[in-house]
N, C-alpha and C positions, 0 to 999 in steps of 0.2 A: 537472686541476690544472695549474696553470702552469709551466713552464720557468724562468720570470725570475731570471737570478741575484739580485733586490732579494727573495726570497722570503724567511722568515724562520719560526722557529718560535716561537710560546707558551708556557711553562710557566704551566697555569691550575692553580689551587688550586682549587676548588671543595667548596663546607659546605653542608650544608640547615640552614637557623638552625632556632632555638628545640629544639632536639636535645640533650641531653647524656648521657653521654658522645660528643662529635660523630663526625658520619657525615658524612667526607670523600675525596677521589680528589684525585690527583693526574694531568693530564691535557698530555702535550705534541700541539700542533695547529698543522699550519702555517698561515701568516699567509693564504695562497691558497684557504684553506678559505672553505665558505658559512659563514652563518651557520646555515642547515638544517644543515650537514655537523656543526656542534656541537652542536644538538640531537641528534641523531643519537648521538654520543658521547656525552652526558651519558646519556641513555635507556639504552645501553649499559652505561656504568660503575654505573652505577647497580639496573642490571637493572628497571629499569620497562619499562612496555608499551608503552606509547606511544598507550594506551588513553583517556588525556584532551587535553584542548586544552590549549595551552602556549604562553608569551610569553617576548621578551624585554625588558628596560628596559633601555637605554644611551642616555646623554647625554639625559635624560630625556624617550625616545621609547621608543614600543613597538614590536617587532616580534614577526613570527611568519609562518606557514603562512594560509591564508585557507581556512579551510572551512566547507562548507554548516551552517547554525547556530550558528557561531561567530562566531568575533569577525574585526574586519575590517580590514587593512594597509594603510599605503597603500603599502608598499615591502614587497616579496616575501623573504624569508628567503634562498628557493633564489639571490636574485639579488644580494647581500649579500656580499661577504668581508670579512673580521675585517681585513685591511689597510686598510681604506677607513675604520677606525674612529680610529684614529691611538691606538691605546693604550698607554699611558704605562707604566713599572714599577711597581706596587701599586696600578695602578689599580684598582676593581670597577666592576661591573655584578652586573644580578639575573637568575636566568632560574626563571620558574614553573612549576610544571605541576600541572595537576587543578587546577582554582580550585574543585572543590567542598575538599577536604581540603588545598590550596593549600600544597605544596610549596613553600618557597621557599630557589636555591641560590643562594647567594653566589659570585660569581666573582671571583678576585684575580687577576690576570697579575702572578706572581711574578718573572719574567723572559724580554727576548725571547732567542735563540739563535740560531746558524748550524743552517742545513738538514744536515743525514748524509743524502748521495743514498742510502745504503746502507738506511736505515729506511724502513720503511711507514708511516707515520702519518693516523691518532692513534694515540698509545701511553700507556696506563698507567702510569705508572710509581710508583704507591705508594695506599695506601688503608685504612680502616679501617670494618669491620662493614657488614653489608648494611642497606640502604636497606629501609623500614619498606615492608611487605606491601601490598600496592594496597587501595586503597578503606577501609584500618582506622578513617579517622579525621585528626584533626588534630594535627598533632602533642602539643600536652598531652594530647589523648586515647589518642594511641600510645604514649606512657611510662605512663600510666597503665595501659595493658594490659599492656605490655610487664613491667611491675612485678608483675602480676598472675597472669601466665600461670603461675608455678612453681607458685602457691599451688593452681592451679586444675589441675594434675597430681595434683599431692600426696593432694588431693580424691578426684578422679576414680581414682586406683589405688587409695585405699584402697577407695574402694566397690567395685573389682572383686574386689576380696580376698577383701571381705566375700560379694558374690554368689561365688565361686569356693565358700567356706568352706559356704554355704548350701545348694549343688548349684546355682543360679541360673544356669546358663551363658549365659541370653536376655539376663537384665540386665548381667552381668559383659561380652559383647560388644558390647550397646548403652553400656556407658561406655567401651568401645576406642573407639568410633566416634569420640566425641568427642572423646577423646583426640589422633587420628591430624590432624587438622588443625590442633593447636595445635602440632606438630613445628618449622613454620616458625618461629615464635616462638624455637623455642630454638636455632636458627640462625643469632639476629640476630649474631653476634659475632663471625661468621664472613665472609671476603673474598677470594674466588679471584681472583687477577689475572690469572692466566693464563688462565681463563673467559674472561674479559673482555677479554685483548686478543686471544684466537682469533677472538674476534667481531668487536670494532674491526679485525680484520685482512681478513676478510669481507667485512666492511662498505666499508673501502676499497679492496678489490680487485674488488668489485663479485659477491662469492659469495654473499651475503646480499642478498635481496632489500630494496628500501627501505621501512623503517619508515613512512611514507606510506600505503603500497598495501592 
């Protein structure tokens, strides 16, 4: 990161559309960051894997990372900082990810800020509900489950009940089974920030190896 007293910091909103009730983070980023360095923190705030390919759109260009079978840049991410963009107060951009199930988060720069030498950044600073389970679907497809999952508890204990009631104890633990990985689902409502800026903190102090490798 740079020195330059012209350094500046970001207040990004950032939303995954077509979601509602929305699943948003609030995200401060200095101005000297890559543009990798925000992927980077969106993957983060978000707890995605970083398991699919991912773009940006600004100023209606695209960027990203350039990998084998993927899509192709002609300007490097890692070689990009967010000052070079000239971005204005409410401005957005879009940043994608997974174009099979095609995430997409809306970025608003809320406002710029003076640096705190004192901070690590990026930092967190506010958010709501965890970002929808990797590979579920498309977003209407994720509410639609997401809507779904309780009914599909509800189901599944009564039959254990039922095989308990029976003597059944093969069936009654082959419907725990199933049970046990619909949990995440009932997690979505939930949003540790402090999770997440242990890792943004990581991440920028170089303890976290990079999401890249």
């Amino acid at each position: 990161m740079s020195d330059d007293s012209s350094t500046e910091v970001y207040l990004l909103y950032i939303w995954i559309r077509q979601i509602s009730p929305l699943i948003w983070r609030r995200l401060l980023v200095r101005s000297d960051s890559t543009l990798a360095d925000l992927h980077h923190a969106i993957q983060i705030a978000f707890s995605w894997t970083d398991f699919h390919l991912h773009r940006f759109h600004i100023h209606g260009q695209d960027y990203g990372i350039n990998r084998t079978g993927g899509l192709f840049f002609s300007a490097d991410a890692r070689d990009l900082h967010l000052s070079q963009f000239g971005f204005r107060r409410n401005e957005r951009f879009l940043y994608e990810y997974d174009f099979g199930d095609l995430w997409q988060h809306e970025v608003r720069v809320e406002q710029t800020l003076p640096i705190d030498a004192k901070k690590t950044y990026p930092v967190c600073t506010d958010g709501q509900r965890a970002a929808p389970p990797e590979d579920c679907g498309e977003p209407l497809v994720f509410i639609e489950r997401r809507e779904r999952v309780p009914w599909e508890i509800d189901e599944q204990l009564w039959q254990i009940l039922e095989g308990v009631r029976k003597g059944d104890v093969v069936a009654a633990r082959d419907r725990l089974e199933v049970i046990l990985p619909l949990r995440e689902w009932l997690r979505l409502d939930q949003f540790d920030r402090r999770a997440v800026n242990r890792r943004l903190k990581q991440y920028a102090t170089g303890d976290e190896h990079s999401l890249d490798e």
